[in-house]
C-alpha positions in Angstrom: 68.7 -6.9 -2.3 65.8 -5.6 -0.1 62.9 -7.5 1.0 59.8 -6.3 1.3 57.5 -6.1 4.9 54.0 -6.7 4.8 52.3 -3.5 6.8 51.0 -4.5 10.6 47.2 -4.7 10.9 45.8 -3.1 13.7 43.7 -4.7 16.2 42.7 -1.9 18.1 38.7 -1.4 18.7 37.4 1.3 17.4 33.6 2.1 17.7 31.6 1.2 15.2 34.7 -1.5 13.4 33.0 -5.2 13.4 31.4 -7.3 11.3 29.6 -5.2 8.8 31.1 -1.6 10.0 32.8 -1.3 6.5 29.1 -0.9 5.5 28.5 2.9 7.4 25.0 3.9 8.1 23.4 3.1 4.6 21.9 0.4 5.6 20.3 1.8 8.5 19.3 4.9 6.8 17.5 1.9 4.0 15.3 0.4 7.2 14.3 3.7 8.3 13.5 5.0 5.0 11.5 1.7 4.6 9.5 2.2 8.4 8.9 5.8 6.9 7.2 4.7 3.5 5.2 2.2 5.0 4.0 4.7 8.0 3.3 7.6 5.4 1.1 5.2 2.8 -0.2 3.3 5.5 -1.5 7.0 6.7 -2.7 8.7 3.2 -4.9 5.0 2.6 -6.7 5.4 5.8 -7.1 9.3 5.5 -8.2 9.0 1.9 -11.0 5.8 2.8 -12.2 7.0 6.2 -14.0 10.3 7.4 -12.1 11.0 10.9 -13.7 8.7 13.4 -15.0 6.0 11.2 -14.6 2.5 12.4 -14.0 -0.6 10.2 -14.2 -3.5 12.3 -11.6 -6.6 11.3 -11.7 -8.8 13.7 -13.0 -9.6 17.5 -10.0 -7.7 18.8 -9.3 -5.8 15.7 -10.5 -2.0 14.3 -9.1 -0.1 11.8 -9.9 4.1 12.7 -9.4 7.3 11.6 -8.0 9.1 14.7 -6.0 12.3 15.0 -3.5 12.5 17.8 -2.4 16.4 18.9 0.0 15.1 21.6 2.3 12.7 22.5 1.8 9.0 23.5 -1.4 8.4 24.6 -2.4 12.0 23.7 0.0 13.1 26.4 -0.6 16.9 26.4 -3.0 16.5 23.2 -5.4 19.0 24.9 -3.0 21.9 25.3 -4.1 24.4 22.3 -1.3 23.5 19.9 2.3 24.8 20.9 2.3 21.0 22.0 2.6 20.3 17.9 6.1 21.9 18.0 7.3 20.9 21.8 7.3 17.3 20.1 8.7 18.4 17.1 11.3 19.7 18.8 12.1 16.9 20.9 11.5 14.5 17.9 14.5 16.4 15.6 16.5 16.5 18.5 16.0 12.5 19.0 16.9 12.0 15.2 20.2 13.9 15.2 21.0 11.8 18.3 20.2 8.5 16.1 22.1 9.3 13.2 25.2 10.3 15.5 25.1 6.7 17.1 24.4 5.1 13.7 27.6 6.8 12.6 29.6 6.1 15.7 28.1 2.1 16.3 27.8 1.4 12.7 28.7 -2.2 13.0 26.8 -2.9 15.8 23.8 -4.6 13.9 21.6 -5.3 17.0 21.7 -1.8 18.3 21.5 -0.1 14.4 18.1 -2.2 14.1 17.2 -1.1 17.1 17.9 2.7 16.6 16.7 2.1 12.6 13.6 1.2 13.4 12.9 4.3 16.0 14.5 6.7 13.6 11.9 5.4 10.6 8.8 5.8 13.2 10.5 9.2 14.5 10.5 10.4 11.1 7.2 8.8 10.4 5.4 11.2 12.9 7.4 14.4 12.6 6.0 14.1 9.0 2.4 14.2 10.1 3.3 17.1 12.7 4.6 19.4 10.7 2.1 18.3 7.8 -1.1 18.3 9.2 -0.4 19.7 12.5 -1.3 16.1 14.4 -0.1 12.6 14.3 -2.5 10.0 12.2 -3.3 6.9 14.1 -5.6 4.1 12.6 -5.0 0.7 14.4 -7.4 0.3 17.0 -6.9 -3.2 19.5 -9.2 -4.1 22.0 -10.0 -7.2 24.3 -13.4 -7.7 25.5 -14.8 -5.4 28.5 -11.0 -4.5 29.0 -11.3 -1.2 26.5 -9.5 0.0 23.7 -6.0 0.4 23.6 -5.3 4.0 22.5 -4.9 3.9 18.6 -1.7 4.1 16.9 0.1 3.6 13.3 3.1 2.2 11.8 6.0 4.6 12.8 4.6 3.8 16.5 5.2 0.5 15.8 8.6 0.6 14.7 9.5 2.9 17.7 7.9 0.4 19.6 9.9 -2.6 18.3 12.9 -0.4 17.9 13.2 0.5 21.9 12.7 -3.7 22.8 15.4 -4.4 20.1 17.3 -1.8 22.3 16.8 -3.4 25.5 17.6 -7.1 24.1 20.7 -5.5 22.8 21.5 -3.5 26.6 20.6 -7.3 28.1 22.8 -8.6 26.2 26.0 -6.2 26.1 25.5 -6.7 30.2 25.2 -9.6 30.3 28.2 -10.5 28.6 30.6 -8.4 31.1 
């Protein structure tokens, strides 16, 4: 009579195994695409309600504004006649296919897919209004007092934003445990 053996599991590590890695990248694809429909509704409200440079003030500290934004951060090279517009979406694509990679590959790491999520959604966001209108669309407007404006931004900036301190908690924290 034979018996039967049960197969060995494996307990090698393999990038992107851990809790949730059966899942793949769908659910980091889901945030983005959320970060992206927010960004891009969020933009066609303002351009459809406000001529460009019209102010609405909110609160003490608070405008919402119709700005255009040719360049990069803080309109980084946003006077340079245009070839800019592709330089950024260039880099921006570039950034993306790097993203999904490490999505793919780090699946299961949920701290670091947030993270990367939430800068592919904003990264997406604003390669939209690049190749669509030629310029990013930036409406929230913060100030403080006689300190000045802090240069407008939008929703995708936002989740870039959020996205690169969810990747440095996650950095702190991977070091931090070695």
């Amino acid at each position: 009579m034979a018996t039967k053996t049960k197969p060995r599991i494996s307990t090698v590590h393999k990038p992107g195994s851990g809790a949730g890695a059966g899942a793949g990248i769908g659910p980091w694809l889901g945030i983005a695409f959320l970060v992206v429909l927010i960004d891009q509704l969020t933009k066609i409200t303002i351009s459809k309600l406000f001529a460009y440079g019209e102010t609405l003030p909110v609160t003490s500290f608070f405008n919402l504004v119709l700005v255009y934004n040719p360049g990069a951060a803080f309109s980084f090279l946003g006077d340079q006649g245009g070839w800019q517009r592709w330089f950024f979406t260039a880099i921006a694509v570039g950034a993306i296919g790097f993203i999904l990679y490490l999505m793919k590959r780090h699946a299961g790491q949920r701290l670091f897919c947030w993270a990367l999520a939430l800068i592919l959604g904003g990264a997406v966001g604003n390669v939209i209004d690049r190749v669509a209108y030629g310029h990013v669309i930036d409406f929230l407007d913060f100030y403080w007092r006689g300190w000045g404006h802090f240069p407008a931004f939008n929703v995708a900036d936002i989740g870039i934003s959020v996205g690169a301190f969810l990747f440095i908690v996650d950095e702190l924290r991977r070091v931090n445990k070695h």
